[in-house]
PyMOL CGO cylinders between C-alpha atoms (Angstrom):
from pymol import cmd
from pymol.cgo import CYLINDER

trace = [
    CYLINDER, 0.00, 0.00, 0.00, 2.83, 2.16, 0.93, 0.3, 1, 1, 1, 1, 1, 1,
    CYLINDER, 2.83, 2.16, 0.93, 4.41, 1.99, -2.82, 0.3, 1, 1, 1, 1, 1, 1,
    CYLINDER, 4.41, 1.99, -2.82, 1.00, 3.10, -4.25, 0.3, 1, 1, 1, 1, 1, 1,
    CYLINDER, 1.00, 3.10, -4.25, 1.03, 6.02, -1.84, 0.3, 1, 1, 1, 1, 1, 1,
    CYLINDER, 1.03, 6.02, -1.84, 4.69, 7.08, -3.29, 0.3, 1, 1, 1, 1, 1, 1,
    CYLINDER, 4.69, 7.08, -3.29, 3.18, 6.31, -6.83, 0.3, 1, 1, 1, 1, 1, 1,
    CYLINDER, 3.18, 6.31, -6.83, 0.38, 9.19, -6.20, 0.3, 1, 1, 1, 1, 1, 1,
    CYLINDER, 0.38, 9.19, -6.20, 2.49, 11.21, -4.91, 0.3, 1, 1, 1, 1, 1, 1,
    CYLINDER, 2.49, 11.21, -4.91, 5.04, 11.12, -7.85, 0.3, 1, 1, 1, 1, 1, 1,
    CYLINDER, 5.04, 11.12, -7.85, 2.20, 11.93, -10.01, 0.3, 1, 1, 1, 1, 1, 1,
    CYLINDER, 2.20, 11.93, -10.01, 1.12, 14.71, -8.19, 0.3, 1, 1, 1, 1, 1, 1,
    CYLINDER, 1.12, 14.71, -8.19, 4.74, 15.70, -8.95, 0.3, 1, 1, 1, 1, 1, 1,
    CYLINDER, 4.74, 15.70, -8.95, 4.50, 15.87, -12.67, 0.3, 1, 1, 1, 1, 1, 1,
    CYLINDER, 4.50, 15.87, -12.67, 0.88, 17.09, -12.58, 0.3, 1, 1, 1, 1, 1, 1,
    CYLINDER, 0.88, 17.09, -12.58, 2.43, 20.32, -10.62, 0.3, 1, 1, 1, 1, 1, 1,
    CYLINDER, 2.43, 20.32, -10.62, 5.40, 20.35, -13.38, 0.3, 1, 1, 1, 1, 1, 1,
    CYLINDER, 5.40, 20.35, -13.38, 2.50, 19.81, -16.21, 0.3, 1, 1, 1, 1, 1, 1,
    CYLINDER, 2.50, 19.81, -16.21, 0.33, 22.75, -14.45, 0.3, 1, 1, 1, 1, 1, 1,
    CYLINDER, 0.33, 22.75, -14.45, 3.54, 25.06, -14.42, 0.3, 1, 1, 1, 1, 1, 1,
    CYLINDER, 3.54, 25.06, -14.42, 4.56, 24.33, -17.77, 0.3, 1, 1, 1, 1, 1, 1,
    CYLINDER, 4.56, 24.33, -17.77, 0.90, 25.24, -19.14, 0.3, 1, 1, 1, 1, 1, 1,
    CYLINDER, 0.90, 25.24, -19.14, 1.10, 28.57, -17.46, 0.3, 1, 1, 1, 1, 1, 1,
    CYLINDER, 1.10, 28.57, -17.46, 4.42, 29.47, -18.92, 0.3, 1, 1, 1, 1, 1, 1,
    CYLINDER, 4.42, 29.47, -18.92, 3.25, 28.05, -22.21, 0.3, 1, 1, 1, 1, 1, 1,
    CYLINDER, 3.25, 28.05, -22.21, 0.65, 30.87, -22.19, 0.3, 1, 1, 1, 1, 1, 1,
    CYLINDER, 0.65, 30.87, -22.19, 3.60, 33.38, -21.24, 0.3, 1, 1, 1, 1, 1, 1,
    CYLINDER, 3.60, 33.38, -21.24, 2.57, 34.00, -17.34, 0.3, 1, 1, 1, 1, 1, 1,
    CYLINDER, 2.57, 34.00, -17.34, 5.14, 33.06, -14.53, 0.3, 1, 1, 1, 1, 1, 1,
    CYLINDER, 5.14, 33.06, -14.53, 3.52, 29.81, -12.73, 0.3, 1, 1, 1, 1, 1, 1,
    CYLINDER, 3.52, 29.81, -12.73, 1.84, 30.92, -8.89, 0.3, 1, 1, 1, 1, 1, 1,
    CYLINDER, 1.84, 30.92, -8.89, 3.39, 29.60, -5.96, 0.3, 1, 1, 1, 1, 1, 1,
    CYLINDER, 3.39, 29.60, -5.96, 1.70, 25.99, -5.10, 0.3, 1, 1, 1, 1, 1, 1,
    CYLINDER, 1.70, 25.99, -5.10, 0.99, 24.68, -1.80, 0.3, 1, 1, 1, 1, 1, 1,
    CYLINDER, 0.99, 24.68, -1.80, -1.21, 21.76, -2.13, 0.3, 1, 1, 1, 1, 1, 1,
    CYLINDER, -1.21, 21.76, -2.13, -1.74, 18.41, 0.37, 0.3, 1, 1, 1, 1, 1, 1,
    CYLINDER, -1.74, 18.41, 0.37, -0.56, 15.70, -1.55, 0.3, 1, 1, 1, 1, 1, 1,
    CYLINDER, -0.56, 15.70, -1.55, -3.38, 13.54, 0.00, 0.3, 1, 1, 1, 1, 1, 1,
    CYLINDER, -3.38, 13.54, 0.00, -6.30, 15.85, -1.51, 0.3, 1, 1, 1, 1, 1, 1,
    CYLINDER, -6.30, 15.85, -1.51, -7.48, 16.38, -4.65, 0.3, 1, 1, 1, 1, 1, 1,
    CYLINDER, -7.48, 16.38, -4.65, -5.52, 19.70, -6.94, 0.3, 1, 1, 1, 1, 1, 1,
    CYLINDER, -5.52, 19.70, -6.94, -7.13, 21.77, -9.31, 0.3, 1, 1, 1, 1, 1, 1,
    CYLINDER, -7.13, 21.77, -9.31, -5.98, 24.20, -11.47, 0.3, 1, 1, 1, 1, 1, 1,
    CYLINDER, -5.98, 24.20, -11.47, -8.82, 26.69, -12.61, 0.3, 1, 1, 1, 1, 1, 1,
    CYLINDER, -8.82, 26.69, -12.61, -8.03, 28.94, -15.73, 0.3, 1, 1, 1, 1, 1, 1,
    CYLINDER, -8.03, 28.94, -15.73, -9.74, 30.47, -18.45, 0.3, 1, 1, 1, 1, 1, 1,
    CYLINDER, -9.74, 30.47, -18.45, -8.77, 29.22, -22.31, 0.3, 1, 1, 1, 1, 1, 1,
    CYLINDER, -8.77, 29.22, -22.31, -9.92, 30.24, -25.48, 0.3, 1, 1, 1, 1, 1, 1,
    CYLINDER, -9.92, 30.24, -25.48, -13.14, 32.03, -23.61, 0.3, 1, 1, 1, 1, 1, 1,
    CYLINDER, -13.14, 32.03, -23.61, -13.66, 29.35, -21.61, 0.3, 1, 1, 1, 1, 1, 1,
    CYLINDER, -13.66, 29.35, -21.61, -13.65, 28.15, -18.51, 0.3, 1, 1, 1, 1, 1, 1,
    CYLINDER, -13.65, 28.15, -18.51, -11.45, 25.01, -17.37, 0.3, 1, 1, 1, 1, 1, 1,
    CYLINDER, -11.45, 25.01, -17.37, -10.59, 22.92, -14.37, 0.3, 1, 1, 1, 1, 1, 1,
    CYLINDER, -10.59, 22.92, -14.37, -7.69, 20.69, -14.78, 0.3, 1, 1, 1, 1, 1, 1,
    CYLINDER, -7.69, 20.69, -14.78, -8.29, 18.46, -11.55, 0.3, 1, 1, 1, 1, 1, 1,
    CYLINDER, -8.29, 18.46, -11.55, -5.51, 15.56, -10.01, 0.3, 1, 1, 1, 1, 1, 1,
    CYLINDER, -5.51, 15.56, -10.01, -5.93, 12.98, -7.37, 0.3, 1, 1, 1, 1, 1, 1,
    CYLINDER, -5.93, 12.98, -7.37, -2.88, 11.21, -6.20, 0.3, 1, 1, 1, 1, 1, 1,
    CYLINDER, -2.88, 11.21, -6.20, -5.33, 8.48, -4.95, 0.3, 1, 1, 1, 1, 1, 1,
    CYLINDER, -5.33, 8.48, -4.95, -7.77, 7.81, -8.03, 0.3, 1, 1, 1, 1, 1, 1,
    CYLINDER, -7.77, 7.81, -8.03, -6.56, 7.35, -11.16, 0.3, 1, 1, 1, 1, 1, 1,
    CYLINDER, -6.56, 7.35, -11.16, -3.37, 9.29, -9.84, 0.3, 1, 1, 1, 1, 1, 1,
    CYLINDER, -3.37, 9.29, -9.84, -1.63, 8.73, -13.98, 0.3, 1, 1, 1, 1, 1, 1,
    CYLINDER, -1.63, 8.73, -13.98, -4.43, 11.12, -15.60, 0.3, 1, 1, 1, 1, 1, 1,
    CYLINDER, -4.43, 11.12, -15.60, -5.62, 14.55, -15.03, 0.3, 1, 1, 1, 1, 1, 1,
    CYLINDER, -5.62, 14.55, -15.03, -9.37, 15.31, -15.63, 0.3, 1, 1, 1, 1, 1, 1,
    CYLINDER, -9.37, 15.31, -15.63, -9.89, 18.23, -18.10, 0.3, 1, 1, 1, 1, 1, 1,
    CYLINDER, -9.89, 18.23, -18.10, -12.80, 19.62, -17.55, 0.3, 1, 1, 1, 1, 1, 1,
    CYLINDER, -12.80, 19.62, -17.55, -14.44, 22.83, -19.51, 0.3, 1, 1, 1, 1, 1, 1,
    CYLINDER, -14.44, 22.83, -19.51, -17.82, 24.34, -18.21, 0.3, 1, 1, 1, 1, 1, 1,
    CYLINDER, -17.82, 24.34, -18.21, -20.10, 25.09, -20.93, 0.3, 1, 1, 1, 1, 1, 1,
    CYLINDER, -20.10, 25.09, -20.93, -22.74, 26.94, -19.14, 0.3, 1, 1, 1, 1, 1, 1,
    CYLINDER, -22.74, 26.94, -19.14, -26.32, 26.23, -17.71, 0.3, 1, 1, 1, 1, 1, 1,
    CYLINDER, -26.32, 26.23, -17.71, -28.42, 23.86, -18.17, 0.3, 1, 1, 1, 1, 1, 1,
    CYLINDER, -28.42, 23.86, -18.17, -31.28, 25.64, -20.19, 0.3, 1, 1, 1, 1, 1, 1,
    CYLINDER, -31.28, 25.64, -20.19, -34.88, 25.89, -18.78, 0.3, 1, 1, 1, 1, 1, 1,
    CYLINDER, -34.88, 25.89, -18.78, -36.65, 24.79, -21.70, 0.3, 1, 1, 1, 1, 1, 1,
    CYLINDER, -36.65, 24.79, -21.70, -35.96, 21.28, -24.02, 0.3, 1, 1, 1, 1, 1, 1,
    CYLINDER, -35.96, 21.28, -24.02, -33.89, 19.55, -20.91, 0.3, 1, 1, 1, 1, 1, 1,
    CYLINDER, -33.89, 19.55, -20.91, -35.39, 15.67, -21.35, 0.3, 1, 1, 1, 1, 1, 1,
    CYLINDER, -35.39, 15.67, -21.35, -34.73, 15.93, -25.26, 0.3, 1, 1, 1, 1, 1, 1,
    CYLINDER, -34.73, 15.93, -25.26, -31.41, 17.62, -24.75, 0.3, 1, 1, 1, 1, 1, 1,
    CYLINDER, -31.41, 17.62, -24.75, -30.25, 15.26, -22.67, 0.3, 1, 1, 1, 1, 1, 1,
    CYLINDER, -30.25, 15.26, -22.67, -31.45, 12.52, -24.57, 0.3, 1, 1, 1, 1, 1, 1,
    CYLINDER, -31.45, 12.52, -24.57, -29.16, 13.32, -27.68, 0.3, 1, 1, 1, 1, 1, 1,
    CYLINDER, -29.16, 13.32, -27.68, -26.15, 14.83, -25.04, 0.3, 1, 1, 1, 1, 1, 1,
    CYLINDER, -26.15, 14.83, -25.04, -26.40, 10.83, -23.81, 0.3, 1, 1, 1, 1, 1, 1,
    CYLINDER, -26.40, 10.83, -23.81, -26.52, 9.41, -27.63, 0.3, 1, 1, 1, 1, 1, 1,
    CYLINDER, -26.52, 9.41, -27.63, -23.62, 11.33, -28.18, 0.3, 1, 1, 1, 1, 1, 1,
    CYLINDER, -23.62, 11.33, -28.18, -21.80, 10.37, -25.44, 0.3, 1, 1, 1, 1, 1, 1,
    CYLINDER, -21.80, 10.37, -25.44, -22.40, 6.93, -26.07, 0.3, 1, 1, 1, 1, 1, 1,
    CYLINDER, -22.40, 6.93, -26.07, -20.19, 7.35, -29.74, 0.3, 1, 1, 1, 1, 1, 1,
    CYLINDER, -20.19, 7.35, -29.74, -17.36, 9.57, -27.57, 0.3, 1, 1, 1, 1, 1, 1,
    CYLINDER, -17.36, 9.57, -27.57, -17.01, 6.84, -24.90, 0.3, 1, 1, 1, 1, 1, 1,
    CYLINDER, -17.01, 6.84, -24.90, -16.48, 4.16, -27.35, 0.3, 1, 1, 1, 1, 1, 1,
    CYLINDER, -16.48, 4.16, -27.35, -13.65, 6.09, -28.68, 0.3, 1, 1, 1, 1, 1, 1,
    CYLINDER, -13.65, 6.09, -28.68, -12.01, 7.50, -25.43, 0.3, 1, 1, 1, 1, 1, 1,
    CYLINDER, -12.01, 7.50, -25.43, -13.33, 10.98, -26.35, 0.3, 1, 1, 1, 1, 1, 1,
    CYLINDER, -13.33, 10.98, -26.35, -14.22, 13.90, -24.73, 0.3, 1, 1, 1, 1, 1, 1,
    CYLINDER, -14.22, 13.90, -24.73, -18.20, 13.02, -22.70, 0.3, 1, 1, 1, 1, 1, 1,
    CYLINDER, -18.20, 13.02, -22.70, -20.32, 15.74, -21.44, 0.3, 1, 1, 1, 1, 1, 1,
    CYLINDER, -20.32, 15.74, -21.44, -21.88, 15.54, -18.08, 0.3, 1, 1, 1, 1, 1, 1,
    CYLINDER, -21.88, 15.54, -18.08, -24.00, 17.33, -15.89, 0.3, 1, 1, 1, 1, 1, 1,
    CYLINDER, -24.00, 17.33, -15.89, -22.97, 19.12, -12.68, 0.3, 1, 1, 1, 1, 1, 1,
    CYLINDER, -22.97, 19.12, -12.68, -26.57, 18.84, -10.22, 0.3, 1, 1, 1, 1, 1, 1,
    CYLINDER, -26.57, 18.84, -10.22, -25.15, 20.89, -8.37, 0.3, 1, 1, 1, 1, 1, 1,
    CYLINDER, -25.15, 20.89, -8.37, -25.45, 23.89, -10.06, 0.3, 1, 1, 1, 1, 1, 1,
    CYLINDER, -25.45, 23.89, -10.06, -27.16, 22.56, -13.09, 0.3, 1, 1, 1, 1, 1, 1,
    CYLINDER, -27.16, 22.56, -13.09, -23.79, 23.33, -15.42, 0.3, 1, 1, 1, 1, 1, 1,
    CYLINDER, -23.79, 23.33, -15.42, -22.95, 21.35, -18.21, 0.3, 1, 1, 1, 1, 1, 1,
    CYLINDER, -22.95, 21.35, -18.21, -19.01, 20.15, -18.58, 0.3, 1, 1, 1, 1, 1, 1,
    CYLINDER, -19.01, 20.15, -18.58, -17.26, 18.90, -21.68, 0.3, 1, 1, 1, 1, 1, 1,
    CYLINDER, -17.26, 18.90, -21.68, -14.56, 16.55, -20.11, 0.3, 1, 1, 1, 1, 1, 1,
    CYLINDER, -14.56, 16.55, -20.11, -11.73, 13.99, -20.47, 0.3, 1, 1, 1, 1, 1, 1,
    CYLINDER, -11.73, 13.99, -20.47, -8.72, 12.68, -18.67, 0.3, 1, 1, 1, 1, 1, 1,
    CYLINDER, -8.72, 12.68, -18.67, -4.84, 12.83, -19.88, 0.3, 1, 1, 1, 1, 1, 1,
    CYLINDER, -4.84, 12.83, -19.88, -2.48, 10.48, -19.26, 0.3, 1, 1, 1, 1, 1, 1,
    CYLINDER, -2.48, 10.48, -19.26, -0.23, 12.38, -16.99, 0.3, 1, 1, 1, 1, 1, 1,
    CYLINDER, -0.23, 12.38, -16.99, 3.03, 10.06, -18.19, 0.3, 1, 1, 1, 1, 1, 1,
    CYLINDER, 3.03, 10.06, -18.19, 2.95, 11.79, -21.98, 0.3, 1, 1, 1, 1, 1, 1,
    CYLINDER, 2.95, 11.79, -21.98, 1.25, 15.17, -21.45, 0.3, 1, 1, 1, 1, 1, 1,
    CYLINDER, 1.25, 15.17, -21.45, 2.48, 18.21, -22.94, 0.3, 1, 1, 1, 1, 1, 1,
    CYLINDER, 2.48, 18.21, -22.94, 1.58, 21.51, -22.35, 0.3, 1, 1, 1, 1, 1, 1,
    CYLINDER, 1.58, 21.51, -22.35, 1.00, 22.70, -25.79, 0.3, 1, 1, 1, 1, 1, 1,
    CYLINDER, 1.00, 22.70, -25.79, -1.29, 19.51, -26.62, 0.3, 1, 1, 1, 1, 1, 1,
    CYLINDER, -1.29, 19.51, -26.62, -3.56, 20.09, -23.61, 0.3, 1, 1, 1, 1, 1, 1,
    CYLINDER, -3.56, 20.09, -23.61, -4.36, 23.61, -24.34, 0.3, 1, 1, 1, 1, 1, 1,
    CYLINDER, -4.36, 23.61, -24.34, -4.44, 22.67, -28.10, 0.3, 1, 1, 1, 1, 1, 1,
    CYLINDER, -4.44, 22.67, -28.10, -7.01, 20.36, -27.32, 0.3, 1, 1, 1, 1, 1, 1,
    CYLINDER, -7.01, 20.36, -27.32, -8.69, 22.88, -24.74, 0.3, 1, 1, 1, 1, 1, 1,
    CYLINDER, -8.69, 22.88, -24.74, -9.11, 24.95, -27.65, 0.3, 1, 1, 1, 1, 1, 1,
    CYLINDER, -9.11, 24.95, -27.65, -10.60, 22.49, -29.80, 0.3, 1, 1, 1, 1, 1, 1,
    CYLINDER, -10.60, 22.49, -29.80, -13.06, 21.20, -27.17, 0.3, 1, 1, 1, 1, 1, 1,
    CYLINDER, -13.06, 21.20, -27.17, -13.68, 25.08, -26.90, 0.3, 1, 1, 1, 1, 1, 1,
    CYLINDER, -13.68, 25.08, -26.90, -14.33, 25.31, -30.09, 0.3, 1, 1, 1, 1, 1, 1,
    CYLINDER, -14.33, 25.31, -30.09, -16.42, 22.42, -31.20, 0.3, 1, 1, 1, 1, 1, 1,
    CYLINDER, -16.42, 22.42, -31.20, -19.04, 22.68, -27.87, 0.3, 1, 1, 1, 1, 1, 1,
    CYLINDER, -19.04, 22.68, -27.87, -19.40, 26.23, -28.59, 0.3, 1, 1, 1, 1, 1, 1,
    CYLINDER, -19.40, 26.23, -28.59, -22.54, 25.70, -29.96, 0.3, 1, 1, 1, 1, 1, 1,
    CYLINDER, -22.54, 25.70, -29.96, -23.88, 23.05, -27.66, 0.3, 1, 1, 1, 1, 1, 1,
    CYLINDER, -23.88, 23.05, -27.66, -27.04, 24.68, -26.70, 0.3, 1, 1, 1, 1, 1, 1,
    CYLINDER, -27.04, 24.68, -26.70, -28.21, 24.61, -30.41, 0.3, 1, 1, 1, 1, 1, 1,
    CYLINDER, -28.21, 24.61, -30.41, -27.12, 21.09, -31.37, 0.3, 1, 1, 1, 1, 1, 1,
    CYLINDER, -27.12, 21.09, -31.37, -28.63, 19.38, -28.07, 0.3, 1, 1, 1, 1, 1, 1,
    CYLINDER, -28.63, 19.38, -28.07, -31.40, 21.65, -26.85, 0.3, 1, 1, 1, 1, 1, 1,
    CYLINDER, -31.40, 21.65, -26.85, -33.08, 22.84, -29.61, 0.3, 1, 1, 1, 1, 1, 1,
    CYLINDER, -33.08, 22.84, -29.61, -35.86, 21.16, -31.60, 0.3, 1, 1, 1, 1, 1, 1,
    CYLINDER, -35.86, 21.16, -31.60, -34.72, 18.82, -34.10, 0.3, 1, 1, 1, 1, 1, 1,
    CYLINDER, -34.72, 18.82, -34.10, -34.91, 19.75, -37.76, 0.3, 1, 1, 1, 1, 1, 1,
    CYLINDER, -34.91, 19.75, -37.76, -32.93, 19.19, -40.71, 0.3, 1, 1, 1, 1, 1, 1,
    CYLINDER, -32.93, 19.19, -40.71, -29.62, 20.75, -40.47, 0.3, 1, 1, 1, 1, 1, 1,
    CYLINDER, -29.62, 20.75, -40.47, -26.50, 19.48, -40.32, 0.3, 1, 1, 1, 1, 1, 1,
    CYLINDER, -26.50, 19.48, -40.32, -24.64, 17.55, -37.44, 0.3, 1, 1, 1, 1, 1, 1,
    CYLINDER, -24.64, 17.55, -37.44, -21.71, 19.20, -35.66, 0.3, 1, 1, 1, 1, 1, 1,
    CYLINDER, -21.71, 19.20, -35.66, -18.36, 17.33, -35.79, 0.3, 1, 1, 1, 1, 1, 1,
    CYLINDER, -18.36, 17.33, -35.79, -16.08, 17.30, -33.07, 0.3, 1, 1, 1, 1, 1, 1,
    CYLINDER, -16.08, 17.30, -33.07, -13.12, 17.55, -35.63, 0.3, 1, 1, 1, 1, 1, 1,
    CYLINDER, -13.12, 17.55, -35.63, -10.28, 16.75, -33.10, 0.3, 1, 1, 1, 1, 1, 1,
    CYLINDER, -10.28, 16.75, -33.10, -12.13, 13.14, -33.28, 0.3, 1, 1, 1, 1, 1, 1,
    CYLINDER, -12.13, 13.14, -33.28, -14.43, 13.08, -36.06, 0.3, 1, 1, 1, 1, 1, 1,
    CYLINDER, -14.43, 13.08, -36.06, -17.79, 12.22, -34.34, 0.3, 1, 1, 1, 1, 1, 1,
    CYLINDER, -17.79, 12.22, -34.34, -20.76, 13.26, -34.71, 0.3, 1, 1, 1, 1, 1, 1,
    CYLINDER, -20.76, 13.26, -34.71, -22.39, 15.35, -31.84, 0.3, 1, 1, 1, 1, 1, 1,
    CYLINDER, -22.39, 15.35, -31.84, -26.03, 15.40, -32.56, 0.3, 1, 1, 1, 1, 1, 1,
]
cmd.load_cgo(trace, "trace")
C-alpha cells in the first residue's frame, strides 16, 4: 500500500510540473503551489473564452488529469430531449475515449470533459485540445437543446464524431 502512496504522490509531482509548464506556455510566470498531496488539486483557468478545471488525485486514477471545460447552464426549456441526444452522443465519444459531457446537479452546469495520461502530457497539446473542445461545444445549446430539424450535425473535428 505504501508503494501506491509514493506512486500518487510522484504523479502529483509531474501534474504540478505539467500545471507550471501550461502557465508558462501561455507566457505567465507559474503561482506559488501549496497543495496536500493527500487531496485532490485543481488548477482553474480560463482558455480560449472558456472556462477550465484541470483536476488531479494522487489516490484515483493518480496517472491522468481530468480536463474539464464548463459550458454553461443547463437551459430551462428542451432539458429531457437535450439530454437525450447529449447521452446518444456520449455513447459514440465513450467508445472512442473521447471527450463526454456531463451534468454538474449541483449547479445545473454542463461540462465537456476527459482525462490525460499524466506520463505523456504536454503543455501545448492540452491547451491545443482545450481549444478544440472550446471550439467544437461552442454551440452546444443549439445542437442538443433545440428542436430537431434538418440541419446538419456538428463534428467534433479533433475526433471526427458526430455530436447530434
Amino acid at each position: 500500500m505504501e508503494a501506491k502512496v509514493k506512486q500518487g504522490i510522484a504523479w502529483r509531482r509531474r501534474f504540478v510540473e505539467l500545471a507550471e509548464s501550461i502557465f508558462r506556455e501561455l507566457g505567465f510566470p507559474p503561482p506559488e503551489m501549496l497543495h496536500d498531496d493527500y487531496q485532490p488539486l485543481a488548477m482553474e483557468m480560463e482558455h480560449a473564452g472558456k472556462p477550465f478545471e484541470l483536476i488531479h488525485s494522487s489516490t484515483e486514477m493518480p496517472d491522468r488529469v481530468l480536463v474539464s471545460c464548463n459550458l454553461g447552464q443547463l437551459p430551462d426549456e428542451g432539458v429531457l430531449p437535450g439530454l437525450r441526444k447529449m447521452l446518444q452522443a456520449n455513447l459514440t465519444l465513450a467508445r472512442t475515449h473521447g471527450p463526454v459531457y456531463g451534468l454538474i446537479s449541483e449547479n445545473q452546469s454542463i461540462r465537456c470533459m476527459y482525462y490525460e495520461k499524466l506520463d505523456d502530457a504536454m503543455a501545448c497539446r492540452i491547451l491545443e485540445k482545450m481549444r478544440q473542445i472550446a471550439s467544437d461545444s461552442e454551440n452546444w445549446r443549439e445542437n442538443f437543446f433545440t428542436p430537431t430539424r434538418n440541419m446538419p450535425t456538428k463534428m467534433l473535428s479533433s475526433n471526427q464524431f458526430s455530436l447530434a
